[in-house]
C-alpha positions as CSV (number, residue, x, y, z in Angstrom):
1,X,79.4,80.6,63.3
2,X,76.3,82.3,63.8
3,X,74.0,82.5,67.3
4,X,70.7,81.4,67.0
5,X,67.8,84.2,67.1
6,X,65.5,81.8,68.7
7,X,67.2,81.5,72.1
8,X,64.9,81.5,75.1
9,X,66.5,82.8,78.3
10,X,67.0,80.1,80.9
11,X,64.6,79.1,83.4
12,X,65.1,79.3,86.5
13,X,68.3,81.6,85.7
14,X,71.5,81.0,87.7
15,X,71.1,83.6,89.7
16,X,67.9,82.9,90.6
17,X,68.7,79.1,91.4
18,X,71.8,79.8,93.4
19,X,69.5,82.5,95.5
20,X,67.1,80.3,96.3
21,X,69.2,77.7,97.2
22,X,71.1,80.1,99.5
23,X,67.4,80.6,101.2
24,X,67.1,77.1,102.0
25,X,71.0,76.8,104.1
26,X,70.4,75.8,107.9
27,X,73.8,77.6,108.9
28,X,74.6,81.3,109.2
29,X,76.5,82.0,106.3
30,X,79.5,84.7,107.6
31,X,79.7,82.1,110.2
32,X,80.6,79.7,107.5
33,X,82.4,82.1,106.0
34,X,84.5,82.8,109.0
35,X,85.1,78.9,109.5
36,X,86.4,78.6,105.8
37,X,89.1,81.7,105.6
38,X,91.3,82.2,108.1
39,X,91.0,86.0,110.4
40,X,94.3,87.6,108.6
41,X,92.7,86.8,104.9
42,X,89.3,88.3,105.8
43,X,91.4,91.3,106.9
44,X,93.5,91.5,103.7
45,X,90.3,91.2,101.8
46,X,88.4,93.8,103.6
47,X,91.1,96.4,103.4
48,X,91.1,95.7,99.4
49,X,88.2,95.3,98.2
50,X,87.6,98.9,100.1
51,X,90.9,100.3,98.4
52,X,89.3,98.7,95.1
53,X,85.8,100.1,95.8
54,X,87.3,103.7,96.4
55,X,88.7,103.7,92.7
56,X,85.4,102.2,90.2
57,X,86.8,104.3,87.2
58,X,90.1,102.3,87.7
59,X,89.1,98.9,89.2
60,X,85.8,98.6,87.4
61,X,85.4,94.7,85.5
62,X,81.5,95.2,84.6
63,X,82.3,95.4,80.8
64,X,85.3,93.4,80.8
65,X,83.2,90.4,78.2
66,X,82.7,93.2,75.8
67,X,86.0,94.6,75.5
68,X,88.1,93.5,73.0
69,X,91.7,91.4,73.1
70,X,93.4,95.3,73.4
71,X,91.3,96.8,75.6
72,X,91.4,93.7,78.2
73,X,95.1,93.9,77.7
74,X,95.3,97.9,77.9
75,X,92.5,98.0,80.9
76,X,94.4,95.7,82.6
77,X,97.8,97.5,81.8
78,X,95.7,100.3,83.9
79,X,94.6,98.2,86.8
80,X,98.5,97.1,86.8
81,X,100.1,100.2,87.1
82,X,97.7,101.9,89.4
83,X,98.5,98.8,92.1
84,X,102.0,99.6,91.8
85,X,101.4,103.4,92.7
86,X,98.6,102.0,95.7
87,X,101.9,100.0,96.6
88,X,104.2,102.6,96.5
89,X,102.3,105.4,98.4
90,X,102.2,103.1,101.2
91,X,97.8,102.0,100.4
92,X,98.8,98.5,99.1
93,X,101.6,95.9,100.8
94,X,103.4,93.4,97.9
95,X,102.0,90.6,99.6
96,X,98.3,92.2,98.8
97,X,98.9,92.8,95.3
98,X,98.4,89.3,94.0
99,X,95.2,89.1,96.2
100,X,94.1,92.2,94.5
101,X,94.7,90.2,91.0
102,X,92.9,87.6,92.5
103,X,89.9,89.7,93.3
104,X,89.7,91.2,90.2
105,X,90.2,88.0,88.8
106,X,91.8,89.5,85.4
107,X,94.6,87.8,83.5
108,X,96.7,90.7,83.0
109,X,100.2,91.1,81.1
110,X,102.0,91.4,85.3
111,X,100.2,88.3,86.8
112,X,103.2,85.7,86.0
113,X,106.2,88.0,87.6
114,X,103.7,88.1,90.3
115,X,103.3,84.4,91.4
């Protein structure tokens, strides 16, 4: 299969839609947010996304499209293994693990002995 050269980028791009739509709400939107997702989740989240942010050579899923089959699987080996040791040193609970998965949003090789 080969991709077309002749491609044109798309107009208005998603981003650009989705920011401009955004613009137009007639609601605050971390009030919306706070309606939607209960207090102790927002906390969770906070706390690690923060623990996450802290570590960007670790938890970092910019190139994660251009990686190949092994180095998804071996990045997310990685990621794995490091939220064990955040666990273990007392950073992490168990139950915020599998929110951490869910952040990163990476199918990795722990993800079923963790549901």
């Amino acid at each position: 299969m080969q991709i077309p050269k002749d491609l044109q980028p798309m107009v208005p791009s998603t981003a650009g839609a989705l920011s401009s739509e955004r613009s137009k709400t007639q609601f605050d939107i971390p009030s919306m947010h706070t309606f939607i997702v209960d207090s102790e989740m927002r906390r969770m989240t906070s706390k690690i996304e923060k623990v996450l942010d802290a570590e960007p050579e670790t938890f970092n899923m910019r190139n994660i499209y251009f990686m190949s089959r092994q180095e998804k699987m071996d990045h997310a080996m990685k990621i794995g293994l490091r939220l064990i040791q955040l666990m273990h040193q007392g950073v992490l609970t168990a139950e915020e693990i599998p929110i951490a998965d869910m952040i990163l949003d990476l199918n990795g090789p722990f993800g079923l002995h963790r549901a």
